[in-house]
N, C-alpha and C positions, 0 to 999 in steps of 0.2 A: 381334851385340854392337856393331859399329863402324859398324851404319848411323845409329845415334841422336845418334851423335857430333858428325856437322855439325849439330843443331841445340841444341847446350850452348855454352856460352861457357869456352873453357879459359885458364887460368892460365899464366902463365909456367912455373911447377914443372912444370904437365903438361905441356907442350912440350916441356920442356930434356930430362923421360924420354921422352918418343916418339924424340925427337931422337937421344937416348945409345943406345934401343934399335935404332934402323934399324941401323949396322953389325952387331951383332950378329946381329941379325936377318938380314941379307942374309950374312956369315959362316956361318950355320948354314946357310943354305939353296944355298949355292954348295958349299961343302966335303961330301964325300962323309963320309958317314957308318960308322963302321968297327963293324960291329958285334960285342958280347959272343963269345968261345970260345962255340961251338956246344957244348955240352953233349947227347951221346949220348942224350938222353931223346926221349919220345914228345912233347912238347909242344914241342919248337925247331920245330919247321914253325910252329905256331900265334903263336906269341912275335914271330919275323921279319914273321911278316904282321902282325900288329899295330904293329911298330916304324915298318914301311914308312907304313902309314897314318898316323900319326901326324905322319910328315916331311912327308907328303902335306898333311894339314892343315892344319902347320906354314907351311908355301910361300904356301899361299894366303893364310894369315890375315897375312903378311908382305907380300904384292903388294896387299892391300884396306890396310893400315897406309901402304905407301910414298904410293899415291893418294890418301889423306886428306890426309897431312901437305902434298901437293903443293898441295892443293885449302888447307891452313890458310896454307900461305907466300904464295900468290898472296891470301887475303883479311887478310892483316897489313900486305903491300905495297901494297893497295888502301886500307885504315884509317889508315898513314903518310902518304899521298900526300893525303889526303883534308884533314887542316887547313893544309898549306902551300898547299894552291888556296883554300880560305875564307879564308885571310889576307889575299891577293891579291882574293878574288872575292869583293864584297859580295853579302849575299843578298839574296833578289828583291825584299823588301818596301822595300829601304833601296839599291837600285841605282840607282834613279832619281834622278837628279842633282837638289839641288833648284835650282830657279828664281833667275838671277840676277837683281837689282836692275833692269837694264834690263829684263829679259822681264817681271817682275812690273808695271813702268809702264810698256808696251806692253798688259797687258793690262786689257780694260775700256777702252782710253783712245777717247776720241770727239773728231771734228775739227768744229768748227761755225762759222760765218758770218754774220752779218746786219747790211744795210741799212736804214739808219733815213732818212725823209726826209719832206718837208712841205712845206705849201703856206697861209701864214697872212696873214691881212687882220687890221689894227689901223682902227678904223673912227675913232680921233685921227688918220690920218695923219701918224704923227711924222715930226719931219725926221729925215733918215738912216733911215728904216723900223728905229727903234728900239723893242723891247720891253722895258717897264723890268720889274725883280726877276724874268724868269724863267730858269730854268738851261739848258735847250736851245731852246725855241722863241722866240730872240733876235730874229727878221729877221718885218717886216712885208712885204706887200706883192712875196715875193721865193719861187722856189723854191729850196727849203732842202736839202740835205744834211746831215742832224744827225750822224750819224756812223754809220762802218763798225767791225764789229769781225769780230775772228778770235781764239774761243776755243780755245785746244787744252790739255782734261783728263782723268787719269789720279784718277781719286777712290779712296780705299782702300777695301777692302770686307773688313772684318775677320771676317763670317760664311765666306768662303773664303782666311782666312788671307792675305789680301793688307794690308799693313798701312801699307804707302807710298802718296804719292799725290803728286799736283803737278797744277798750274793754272798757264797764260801766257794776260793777256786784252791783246791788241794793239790801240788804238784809234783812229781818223783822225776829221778833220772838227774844226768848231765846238765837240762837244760835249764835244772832248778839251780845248780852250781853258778851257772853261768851268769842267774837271774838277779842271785842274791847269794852268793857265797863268796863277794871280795870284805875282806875286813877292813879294807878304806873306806867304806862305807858303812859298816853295820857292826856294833858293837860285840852283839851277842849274835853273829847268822844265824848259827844251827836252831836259837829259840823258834826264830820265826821263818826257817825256810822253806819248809812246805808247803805254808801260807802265803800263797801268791796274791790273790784278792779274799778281804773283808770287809765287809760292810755294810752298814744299814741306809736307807733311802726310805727320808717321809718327803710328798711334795705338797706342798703348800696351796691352800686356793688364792692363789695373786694372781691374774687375769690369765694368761696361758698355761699356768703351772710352775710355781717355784720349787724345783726340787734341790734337796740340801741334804748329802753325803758326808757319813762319817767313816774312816776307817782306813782300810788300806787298798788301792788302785793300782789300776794298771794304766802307767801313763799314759797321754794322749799327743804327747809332743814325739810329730815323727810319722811318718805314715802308715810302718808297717808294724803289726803289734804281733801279738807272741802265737796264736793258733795256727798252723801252719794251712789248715786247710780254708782258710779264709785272705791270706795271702796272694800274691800274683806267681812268686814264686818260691823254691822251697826253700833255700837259704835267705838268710837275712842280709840285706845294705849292710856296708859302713855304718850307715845314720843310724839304723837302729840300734847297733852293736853300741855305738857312743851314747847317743842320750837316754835320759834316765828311762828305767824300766817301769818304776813303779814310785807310790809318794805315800804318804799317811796323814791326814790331818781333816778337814772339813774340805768339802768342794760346793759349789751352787753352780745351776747353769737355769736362767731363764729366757723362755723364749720371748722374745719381744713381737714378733710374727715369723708366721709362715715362714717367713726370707729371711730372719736374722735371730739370733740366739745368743747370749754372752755365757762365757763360764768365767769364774773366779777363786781360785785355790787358796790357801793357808797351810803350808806344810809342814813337815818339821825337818823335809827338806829331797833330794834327789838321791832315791835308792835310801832310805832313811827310816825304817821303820819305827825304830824307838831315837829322840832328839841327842845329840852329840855337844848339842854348841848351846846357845840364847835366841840366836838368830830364827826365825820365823819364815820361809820362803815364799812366796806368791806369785800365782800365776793369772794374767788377764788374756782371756780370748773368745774372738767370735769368729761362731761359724755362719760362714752364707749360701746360703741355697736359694739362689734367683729363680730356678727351673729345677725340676725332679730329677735332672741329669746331668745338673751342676752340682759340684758341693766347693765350697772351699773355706779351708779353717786357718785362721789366722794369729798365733800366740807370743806373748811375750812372759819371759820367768826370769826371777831374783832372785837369786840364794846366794849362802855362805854355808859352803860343804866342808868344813876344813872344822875337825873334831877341837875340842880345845880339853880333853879327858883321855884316858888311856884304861882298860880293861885292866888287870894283873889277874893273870891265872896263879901265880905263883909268886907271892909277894916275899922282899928279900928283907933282910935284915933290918931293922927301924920302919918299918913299910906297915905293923901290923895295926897303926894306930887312923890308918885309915879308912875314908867310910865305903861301904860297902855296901852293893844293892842285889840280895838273895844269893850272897855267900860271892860273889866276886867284888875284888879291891878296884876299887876307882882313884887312880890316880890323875891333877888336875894337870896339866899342860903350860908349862913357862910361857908368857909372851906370846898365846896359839894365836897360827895365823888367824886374820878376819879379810881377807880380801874375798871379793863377789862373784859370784857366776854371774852372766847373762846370757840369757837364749833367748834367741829370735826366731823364729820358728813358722814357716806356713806350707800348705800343702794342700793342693787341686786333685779331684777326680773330675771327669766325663764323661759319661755314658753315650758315644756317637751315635753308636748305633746298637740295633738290640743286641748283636753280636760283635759288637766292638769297643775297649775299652782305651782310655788313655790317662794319666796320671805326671803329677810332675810334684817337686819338694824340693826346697830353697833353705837351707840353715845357716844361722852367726850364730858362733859360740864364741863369746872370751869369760875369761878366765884368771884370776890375780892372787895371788899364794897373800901376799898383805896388801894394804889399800892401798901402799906405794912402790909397789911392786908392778915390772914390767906386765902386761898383758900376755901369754897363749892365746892364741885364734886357731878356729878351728871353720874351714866357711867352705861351702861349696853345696850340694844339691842331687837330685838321682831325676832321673826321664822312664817312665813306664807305658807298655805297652802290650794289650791282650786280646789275640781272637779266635774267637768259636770254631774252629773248622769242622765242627761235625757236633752234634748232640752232646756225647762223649767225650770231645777232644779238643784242648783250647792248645794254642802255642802262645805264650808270653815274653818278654822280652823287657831286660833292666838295661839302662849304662849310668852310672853314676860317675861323680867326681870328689875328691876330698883332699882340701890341702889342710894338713896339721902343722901350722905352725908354731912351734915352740913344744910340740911332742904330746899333746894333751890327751891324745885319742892311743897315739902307738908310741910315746914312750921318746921318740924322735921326732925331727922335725924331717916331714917329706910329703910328699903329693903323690895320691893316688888316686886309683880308676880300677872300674870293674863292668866286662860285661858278662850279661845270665842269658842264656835259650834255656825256657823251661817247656818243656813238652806235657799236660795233662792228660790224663785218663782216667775216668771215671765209671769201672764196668759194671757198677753198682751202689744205689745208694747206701752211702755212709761208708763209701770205702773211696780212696783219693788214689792214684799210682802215676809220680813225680819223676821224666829223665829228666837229668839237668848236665848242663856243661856252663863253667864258669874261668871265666881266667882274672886274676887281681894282677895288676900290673904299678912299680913304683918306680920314681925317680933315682932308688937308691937299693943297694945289695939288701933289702930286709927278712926275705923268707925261706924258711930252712930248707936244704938241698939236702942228700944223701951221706954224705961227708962233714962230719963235726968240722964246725967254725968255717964252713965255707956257705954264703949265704947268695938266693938269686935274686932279681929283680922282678920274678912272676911268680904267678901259683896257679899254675890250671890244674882245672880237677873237675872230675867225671863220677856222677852218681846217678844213684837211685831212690828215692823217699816215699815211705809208704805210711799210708793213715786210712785209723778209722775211728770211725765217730758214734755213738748211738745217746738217744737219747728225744726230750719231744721240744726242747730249744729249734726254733729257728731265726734262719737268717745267722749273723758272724757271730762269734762267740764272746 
């Protein structure tokens, strides 16, 4: 009867009587039992033997009841004990600590390096071995150091739940000059020259991934951006040399699908690391990828880049009573201009074939010194073209066009053109080796010849650009 018992679930009620019955129980079976006056009859022998057995019975089913109840107290004290350890003790699926902030941007993160440098002939001879309108291959005649850099990025990867990220691009050389060393543009350069990109990336769970950038960038208005070995070729367009390099402020880009993507900027303005004016810049753009081997991005930008403050390294006489931001005088600007930039800006790749590329970019820029002030235009486009002739070896090919109306870009108002043959060679990874032959050609005498103050209508020029790269980033930089 009581072996079934340990596999029933009892009740407090059945306990309290198991409970209540043990004295009893052990009372009957300790205390002697006094049996009935023997009655004279033939059946008291039979009567005793039966009472006898019955204690007998009694005994036993009393020692199998004490070792049950012993067996239910030890699993009540085991089922008590049992939630005050799971209070304490996470279970196994939710004991793994999650991932702090820093291990999360420790992981994926990639350390990378590269050397950019050249070796370029201007066949004007300029005096000063000067290259006019270009952005890093400034020095004729000269071996060149364009710039070093040291990437160190943590990019988010929201398919493993990693949803933070951050970039620092460090950068030396000429081509940081070029990037961020005009003072029309930048208050303080030298604070923040080195510092080409800053910035942190959380993306958001909003159906494809909202990611939203704080910091400082590296523009995206333009085709060709600043690593050389990522590039078609090794000098830089016009277009890139003109529009802005880099911005500082928030950016978002979400994708809406596969095919379509928006981004949206807030800046403090073009080439603008720390704010100059009141004015706020902004940019709207989508990129579209119909097929794996289309892309095409399409943008449009608002700013007011025209300072309305002035630095003072050395403030003059009655000057000392003004404010000051870590020991330089800020002086405010009379009547500063407020007229608008606008860019219009889009630009196609396609992938023909595995070994064939093509590329093309259309730019509006105007431009207004105050709101009522005549416009600068600046409008015209570049045509690209790249193929594989060998494992090793691509030939590429640029012609652009640019007319500067009202001088925005060169100072003057003229139209120009440019074509690039870029020869690659690549006799190893993470090492790039660049001929190039380029000629700029202009409607008007602009580019220095051999001879002070005598000026030509072309600049051809013959080089050689060499890079290397190391690091575990892939794909463009």
């Amino acid at each position: 009867m009581f072996n079934c018992l340990s596999t029933r679930t009892w009740t407090a009620g059945s306990l309290l009587s198991v409970i209540l019955f043990i004295p009893i129980a052990g009372a009957l079976a300790s205390s002697p039992v006094t049996p009935p006056p023997q009655q004279p009859t033939a059946s008291a022998g039979a009567d005793s033997r039966s009472a006898d057995q019955r204690i007998t019975e009694l005994s036993h089913e009393v020692e199998e009841l004490k070792e049950l109840v012993l067996q239910l107290q030890a699993q009540i004290l085991k089922q008590a004990a049992t939630p005050a350890a799971s209070a304490t003790t996470p279970p196994a699926s939710a004991s793994a600590t999650p991932p702090t902030v820093a291990a999360d941007l420790l992981r994926g993160m990639t350390i990378n390096a590269m050397l950019d440098g050249y070796y370029e002939y201007n066949t004007n001879s300029p005096i000063g071995r000067v290259n006019y309108l270009r952005a890093y291959d400034v020095s004729s005649n000269s071996f060149s150091l364009n710039q070093a850099a040291f990437i160190l990025e943590s990019a988010p990867d929201p398919a493993t739940d990693k949803r933070t990220g951050m970039r620092i691009d460090l950068q030396y050389g000429p081509a940081t000059a070029t990037l961020q060393g005009s003072t029309a543009n930048e208050l303080r350069p030298e604070v923040y020259r080195t510092i080409f990109q800053a910035y942190g990336t959380y993306v958001f769970p909003v159906g494809k991934g909202l990611s939203v950038d704080f910091g400082k960038w590296a523009s995206s208005l333009g085709l060709e951006d600043n690593y050389t070995k990522d590039q078609l070729n090794y000098s830089r367009a016009f277009w890139y040399d003109y529009l802005p390099f880099y911005h500082t402020g928030f950016r978002v880009k979400y994708a809406i699908n596969d095919e379509v993507a928006v981004n949206w900027w807030i800046t403090n303005g073009a080439q603008q690391t720390e704010e100059f004016n009141n004015f706020k810049d902004q940019l709207l753009g989508f990129v579209l990828t119909p097929t794996p081997a289309i892309s095409w991005t399409l943008n449009y930008y608002q700013g007011q880049e025209h300072p309305d403050v002035i630095y003072l390294q050395t403030p003059g006489p009655g000057q000392q009573s003004l404010p000051t931001q870590q020991g330089t005088y800020i002086l405010p600007i009379a009547n500063a201009p407020n007229g608008k930039l606008q860019i219009l800006d889009s630009y196609a790749s396609w992938q023909a074939l595995p070994a064939l590329t093509f590329a093309a970019e259309v730019d509006y820029v105007q431009q207004r010194l105050y709101s009522f002030s005549s416009p600068g235009r600046v409008t015209g486009g570049a045509l690209y073209g790249a193929y594989q002739l060998a494992p090793k070896v691509t030939l590429a090919a640029r012609a652009e066009y640019l007319a500067d109306v009202g001088g925005l870009f060169s100072g003057t108002t003229q139209y120009l053109k440019e074509g690039t043959l870029t020869l690659d060679y690549r006799p190893a990874a993470g090492f790039l080796m660049r001929g190039e032959i380029r000629r700029d050609q202009s409607n008007r005498h602009y580019f220095l010849s051999s001879t002070l103050g005598v000026l030509e209508s072309s600049q051809p020029t013959i080089g050689l650009g060499l890079v290397w790269w190391i690091g575990q980033k892939e794909g463009a930089w």
